[in-house]
C-alpha positions as YAML, in Angstrom:
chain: A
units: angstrom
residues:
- id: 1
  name: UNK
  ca: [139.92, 152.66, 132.44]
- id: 2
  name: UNK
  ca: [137.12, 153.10, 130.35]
- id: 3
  name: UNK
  ca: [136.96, 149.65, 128.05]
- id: 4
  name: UNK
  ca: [134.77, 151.00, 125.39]
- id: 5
  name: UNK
  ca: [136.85, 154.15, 124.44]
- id: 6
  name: UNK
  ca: [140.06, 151.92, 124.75]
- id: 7
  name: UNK
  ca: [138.43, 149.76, 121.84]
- id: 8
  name: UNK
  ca: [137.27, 152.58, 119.90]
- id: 9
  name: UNK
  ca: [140.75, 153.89, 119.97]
- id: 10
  name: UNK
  ca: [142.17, 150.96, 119.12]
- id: 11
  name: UNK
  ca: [140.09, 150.63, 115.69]
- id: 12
  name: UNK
  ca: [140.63, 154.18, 114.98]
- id: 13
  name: UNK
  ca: [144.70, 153.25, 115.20]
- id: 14
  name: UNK
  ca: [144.30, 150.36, 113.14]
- id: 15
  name: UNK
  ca: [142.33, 152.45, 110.35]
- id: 16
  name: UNK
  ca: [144.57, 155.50, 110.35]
- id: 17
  name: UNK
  ca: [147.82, 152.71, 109.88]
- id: 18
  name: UNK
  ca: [146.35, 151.08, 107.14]
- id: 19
  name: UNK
  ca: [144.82, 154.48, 105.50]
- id: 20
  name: UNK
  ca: [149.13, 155.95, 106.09]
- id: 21
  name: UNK
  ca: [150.22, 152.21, 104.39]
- id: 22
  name: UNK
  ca: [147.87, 152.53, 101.64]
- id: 23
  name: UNK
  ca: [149.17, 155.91, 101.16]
- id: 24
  name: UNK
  ca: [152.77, 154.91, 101.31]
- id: 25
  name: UNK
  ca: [152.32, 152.26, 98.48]
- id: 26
  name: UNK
  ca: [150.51, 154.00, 96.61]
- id: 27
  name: UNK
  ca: [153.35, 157.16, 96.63]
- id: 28
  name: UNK
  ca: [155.84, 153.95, 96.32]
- id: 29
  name: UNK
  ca: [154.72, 152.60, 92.86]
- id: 30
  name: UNK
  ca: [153.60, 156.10, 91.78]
- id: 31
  name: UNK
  ca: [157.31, 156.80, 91.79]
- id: 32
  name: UNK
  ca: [159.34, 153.49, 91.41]
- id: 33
  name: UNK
  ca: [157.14, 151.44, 88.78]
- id: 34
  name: UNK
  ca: [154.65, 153.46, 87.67]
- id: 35
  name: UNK
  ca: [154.27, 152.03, 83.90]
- id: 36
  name: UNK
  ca: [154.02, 148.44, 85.45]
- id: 37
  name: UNK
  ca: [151.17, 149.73, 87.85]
- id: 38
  name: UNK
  ca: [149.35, 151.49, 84.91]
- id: 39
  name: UNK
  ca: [149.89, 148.00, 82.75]
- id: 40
  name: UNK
  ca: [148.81, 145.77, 85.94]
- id: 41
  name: UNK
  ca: [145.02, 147.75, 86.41]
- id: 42
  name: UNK
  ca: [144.56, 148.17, 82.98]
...
């Protein structure tokens, strides 16, 4: 029961599920509403 790992893996879960949900939206409005993405960060 080593605390300091436990944390560690913890943060590297929580970056690797927001880098996947990042990647998911991204893939989403590539393919569903691509022109209004392209018009929103112009």
């Amino acid at each position: 029961m080593d605390f300091c790992s436990r944390i560690l893996s913890f943060m590297v879960f929580q970056l690797v599920m927001d880098f996947i949900i990042h990647i998911l939206f991204f893939f989403v409005d590539n393919n569903y509403c691509r022109e209004h993405v392209v018009f929103s960060h112009l």
